[in-house]
C-alpha positions in Angstrom: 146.8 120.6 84.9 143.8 117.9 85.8 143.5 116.4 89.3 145.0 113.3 87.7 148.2 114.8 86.6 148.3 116.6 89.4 148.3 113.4 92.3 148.1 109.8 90.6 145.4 107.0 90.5 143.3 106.1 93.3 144.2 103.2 95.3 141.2 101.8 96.6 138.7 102.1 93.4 136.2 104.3 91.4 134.3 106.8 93.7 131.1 105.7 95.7 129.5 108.4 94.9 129.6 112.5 95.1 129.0 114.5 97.6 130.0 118.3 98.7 132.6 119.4 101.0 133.0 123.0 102.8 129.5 124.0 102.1 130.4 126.1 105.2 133.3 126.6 107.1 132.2 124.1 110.5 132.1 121.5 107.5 135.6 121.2 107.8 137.7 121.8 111.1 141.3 121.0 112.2 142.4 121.1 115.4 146.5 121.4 115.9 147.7 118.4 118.3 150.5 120.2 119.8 152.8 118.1 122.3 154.4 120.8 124.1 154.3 121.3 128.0 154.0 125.3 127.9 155.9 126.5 130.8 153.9 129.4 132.3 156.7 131.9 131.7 159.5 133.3 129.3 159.1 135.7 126.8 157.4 134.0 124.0 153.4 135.0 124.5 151.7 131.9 122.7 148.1 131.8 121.9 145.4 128.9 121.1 143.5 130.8 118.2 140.1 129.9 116.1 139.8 131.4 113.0 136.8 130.9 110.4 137.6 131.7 106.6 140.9 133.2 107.5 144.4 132.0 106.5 147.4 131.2 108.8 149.7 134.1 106.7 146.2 136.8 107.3 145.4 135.7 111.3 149.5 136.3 111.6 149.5 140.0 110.3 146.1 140.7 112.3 148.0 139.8 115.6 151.2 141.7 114.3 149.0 144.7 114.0 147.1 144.4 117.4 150.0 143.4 119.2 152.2 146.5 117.7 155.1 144.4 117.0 156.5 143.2 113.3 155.4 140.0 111.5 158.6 138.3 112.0 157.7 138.5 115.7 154.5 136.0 114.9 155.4 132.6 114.5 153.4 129.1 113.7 153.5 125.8 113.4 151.8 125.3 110.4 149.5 126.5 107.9 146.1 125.7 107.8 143.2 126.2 105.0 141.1 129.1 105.0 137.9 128.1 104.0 137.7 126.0 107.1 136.9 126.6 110.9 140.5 125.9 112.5 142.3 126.0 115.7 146.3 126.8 115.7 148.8 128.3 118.4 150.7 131.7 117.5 153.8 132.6 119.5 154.4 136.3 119.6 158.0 137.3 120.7 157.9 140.1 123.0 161.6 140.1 125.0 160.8 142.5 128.5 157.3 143.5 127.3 154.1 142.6 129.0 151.4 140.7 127.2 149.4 143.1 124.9 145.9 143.4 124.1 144.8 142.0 121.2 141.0 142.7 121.2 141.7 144.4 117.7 142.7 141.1 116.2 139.6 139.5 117.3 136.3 139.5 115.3 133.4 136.9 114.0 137.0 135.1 111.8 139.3 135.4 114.5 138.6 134.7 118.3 141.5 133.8 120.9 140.4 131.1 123.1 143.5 131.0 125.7 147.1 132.5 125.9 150.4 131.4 127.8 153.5 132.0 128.5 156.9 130.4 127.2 160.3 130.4 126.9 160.9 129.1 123.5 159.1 130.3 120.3 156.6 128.1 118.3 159.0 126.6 115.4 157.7 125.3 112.2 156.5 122.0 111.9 156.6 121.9 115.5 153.2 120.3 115.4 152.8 116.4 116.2 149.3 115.6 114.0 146.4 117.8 113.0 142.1 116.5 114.3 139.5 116.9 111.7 135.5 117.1 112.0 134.8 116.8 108.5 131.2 116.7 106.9 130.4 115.6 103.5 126.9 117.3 102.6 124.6 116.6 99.7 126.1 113.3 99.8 124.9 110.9 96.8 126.1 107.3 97.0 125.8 103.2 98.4 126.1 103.7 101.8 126.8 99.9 102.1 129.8 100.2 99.7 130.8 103.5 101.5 130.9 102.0 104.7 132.9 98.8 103.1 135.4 101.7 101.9 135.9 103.2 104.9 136.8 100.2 106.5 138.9 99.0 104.1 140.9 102.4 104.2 141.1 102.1 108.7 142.4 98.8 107.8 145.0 99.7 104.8 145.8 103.3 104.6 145.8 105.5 101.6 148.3 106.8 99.4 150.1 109.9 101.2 149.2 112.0 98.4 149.8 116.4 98.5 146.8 117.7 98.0 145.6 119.9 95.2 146.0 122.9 98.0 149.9 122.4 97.3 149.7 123.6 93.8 147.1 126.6 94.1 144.2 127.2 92.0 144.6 125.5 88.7 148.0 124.5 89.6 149.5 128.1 89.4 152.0 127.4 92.1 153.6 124.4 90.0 153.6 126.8 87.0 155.0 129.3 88.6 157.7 126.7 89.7 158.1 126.1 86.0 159.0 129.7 85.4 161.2 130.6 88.0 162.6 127.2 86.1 163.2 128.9 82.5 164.4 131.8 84.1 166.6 130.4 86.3 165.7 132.3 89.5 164.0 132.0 92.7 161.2 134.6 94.1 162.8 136.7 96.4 160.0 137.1 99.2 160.5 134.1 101.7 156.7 132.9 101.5 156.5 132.8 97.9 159.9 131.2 97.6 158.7 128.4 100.3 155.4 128.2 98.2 157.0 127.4 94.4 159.7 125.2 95.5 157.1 122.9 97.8 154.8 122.7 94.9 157.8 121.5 92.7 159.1 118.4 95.0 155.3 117.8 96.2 154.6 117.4 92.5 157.6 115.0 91.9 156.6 112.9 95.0 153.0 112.4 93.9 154.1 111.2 90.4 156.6 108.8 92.1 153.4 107.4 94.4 151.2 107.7 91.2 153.6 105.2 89.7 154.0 102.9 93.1 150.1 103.3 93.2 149.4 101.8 89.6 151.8 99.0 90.2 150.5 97.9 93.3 154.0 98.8 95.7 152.8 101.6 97.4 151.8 100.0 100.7 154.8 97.1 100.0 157.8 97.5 101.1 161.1 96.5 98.7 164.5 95.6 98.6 165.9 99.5 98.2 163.6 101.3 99.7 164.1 103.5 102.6 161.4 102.7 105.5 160.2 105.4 107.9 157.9 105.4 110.7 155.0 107.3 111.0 155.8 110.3 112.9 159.7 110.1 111.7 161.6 111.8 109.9 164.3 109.6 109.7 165.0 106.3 107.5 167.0 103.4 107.1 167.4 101.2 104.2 165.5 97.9 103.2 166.8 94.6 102.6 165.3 91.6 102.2 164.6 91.1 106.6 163.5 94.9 106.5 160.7 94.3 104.3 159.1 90.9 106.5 159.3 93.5 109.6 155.4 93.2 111.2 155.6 96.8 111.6 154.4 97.3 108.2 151.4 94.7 108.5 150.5 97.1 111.2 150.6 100.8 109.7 153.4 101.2 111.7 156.1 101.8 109.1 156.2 102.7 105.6 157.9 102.7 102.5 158.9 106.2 101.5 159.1 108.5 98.0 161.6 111.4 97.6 160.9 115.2 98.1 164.0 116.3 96.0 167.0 117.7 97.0 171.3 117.4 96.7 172.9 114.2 95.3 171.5 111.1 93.9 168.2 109.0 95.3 170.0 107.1 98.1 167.6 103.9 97.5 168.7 101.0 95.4 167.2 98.6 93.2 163.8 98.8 91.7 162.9 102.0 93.9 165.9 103.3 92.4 165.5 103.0 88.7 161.8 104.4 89.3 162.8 107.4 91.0 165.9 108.4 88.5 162.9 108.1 85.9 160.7 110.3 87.2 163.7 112.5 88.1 164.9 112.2 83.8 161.3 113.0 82.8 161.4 115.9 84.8 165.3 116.9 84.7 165.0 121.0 84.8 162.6 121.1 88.1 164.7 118.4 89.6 167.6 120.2 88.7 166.0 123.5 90.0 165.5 121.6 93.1 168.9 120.4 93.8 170.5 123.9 93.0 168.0 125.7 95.5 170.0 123.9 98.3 167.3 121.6 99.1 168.2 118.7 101.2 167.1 115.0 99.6 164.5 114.2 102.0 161.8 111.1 102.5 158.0 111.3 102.8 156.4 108.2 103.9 154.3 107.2 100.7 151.5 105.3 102.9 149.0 107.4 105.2 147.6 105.4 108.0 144.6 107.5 109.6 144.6 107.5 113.0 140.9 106.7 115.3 138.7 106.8 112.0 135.0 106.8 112.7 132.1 107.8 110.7 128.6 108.4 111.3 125.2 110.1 109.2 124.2 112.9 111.3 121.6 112.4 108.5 120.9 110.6 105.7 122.5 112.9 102.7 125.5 113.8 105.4 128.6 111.9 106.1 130.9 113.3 109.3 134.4 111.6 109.3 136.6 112.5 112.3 140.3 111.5 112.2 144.1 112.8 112.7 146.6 112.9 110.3 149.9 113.4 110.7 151.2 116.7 110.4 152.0 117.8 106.6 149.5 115.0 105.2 146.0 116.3 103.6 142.8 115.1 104.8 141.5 115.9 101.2 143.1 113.0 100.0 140.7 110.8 102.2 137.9 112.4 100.8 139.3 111.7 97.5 139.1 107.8 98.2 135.5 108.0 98.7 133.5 110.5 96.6 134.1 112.9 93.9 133.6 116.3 95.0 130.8 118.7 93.8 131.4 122.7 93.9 129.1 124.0 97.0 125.8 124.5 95.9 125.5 121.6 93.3 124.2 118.0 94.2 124.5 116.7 90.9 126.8 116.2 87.9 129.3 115.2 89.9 133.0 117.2 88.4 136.5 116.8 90.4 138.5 119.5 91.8 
């Protein structure tokens, strides 16, 4: 599937030009913002790790290994991309045991930069936001129109998009959504379980903000949506007070879109209608959804990015830093600004 049918439109117009991200891995780091006082003690051995060119599921088994314990001991917040210089805590569960050494999990992709104590594992999605140091290399485009873009976007947001990394390479997680579909099954191993049915309500999402995208509603709140905050998972309904509330003017709260689940859309109205339509055009993987026990859930449909600044370290480089909430994708800044060229290539822009 194309990039297109894969998210939705752009919100902020064509591309200012094209440009190259993770030439290298320090072109694009993320920093976990964990807000957690760690206690000193308890039996939970939790570790502030960098790790180059190495996924979360791969640093996990390394510090299984090292530490001698199994990999349901190892536990994370979140996962984070590979080709990418990153910074994430591991807990390690070790109940009466002393702390380990782990110099066998360490190398030039894997270095442990502090460890401590605690009483409580690390839980998933246990992470407030995520930093980024992104630089856009071999970059091609009106820096005058750029910097107009940015701005616009620090003032507006952008559409809360999942990024292409949801769906795997070419989309083969969605497909392989599609099978377990026709067959009627679900993968047995946990990861690849968690993998097909994300990639089947992230893809239902985007094409509910694709369609609040083209019509102009996606950073306007409605009578029947549901409203969220940004760092909430919780909702409440809109009327026709909820949707005057200043909060929104200032990126503060958002209209939401589904990730499927059990029962009905509880929105009403217009926000409704649209989201039993994409649910008809798509009644299978909907229904796949629902009968995998999946809670209806919201996902704010606006992404405000957080202390935004930009600078040319020189003049064919771009370095953005900003934090995103957790489970948003900093790709789908990038994708506001430039089209993206394969490392190596600095013209003929393609999309990926």
């Amino acid at each position: 599937m194309t990039e297109l049918e894969l998210l939705g439109p752009r919100a902020h117009g064509e591309p200012c030009g094209h440009a190259v991200l993770k030439a290298i891995a320090e072109d694009f780091q993320v920093d976990e913002v964990l807000d957690i006082d760690l206690s000193g003690a308890g039996e939970h051995l939790w570790l502030w790790v960098e790790k180059r060119e190495l996924n979360t599921e791969d640093a996990a088994r390394r510090l299984a290994r090292a530490a001698g314990v199994p990999l349901r001991a190892i536990s994370y917040a979140g996962l984070k991309d590979r080709q990418a210089l990153t910074r994430q805590w591991f807990s390690l569960h070790l109940p009466g045991k002393a702390d380990p050494e782990l110099g066998a999990a360490e190398s030039e992709q894997l270095r442990i930069l502090s460890r401590t104590r605690h009483s409580r594992k690390l839980q998933r999605g246990a992470h407030a936001a995520n930093g980024f140091t992104l630089r856009l290399t071999g970059l091609q485009a009106d820096r005058e129109r750029l910097d107009a873009r940015l701005q616009s976007i620090a003032a507006q947001g952008i559409p809360n998009y999942f990024g292409l990394q949801r769906f795997g390479f070419e989309g083969g997680n969605l497909a392989h959504a599609r099978h377990c579909v026709e067959r009627g099954t679900l993968p047995e191993q946990r990861n690849a379980r968690s993998r097909v049915l994300s990639a089947a309500r992230s893809y239902l999402f985007n094409q509910v903000l694709a369609a609040r995208v083209a019509d102009g509603s996606w950073q306007r709140a409605q009578p029947g949506d549901l409203l969220a905050f940004t760092d909430s998972r919780s909702f409440f309904a809109a009327g026709e007070a909820e949707c005057s509330d200043p909060r929104l003017a200032a990126l503060d709260l958002h209209p939401t879109g589904p990730l499927w689940g059990e029962g009905p859309s509880p929105t009403g109205e217009a926000t409704f209608v649209l989201e039993q339509r994409i649910g008809e055009t798509e009644t299978e993987l909907a229904t796949w959804l629902a009968e995998a026990g999946l809670a209806h859930e919201r996902r704010i449909l606006r992404l405000p990015i957080g202390g935004l600044t930009w600078h040319y370290p020189e003049p064919d480089i771009l370095q953005l830093e900003f934090v995103l909430p957790a489970g948003c994708f900093a790709t789908a800044l990038v994708r506001e600004l430039v089209d993206l060229l394969p490392a190596g290539q600095t013209d003929n822009p393609c999309v990926f």
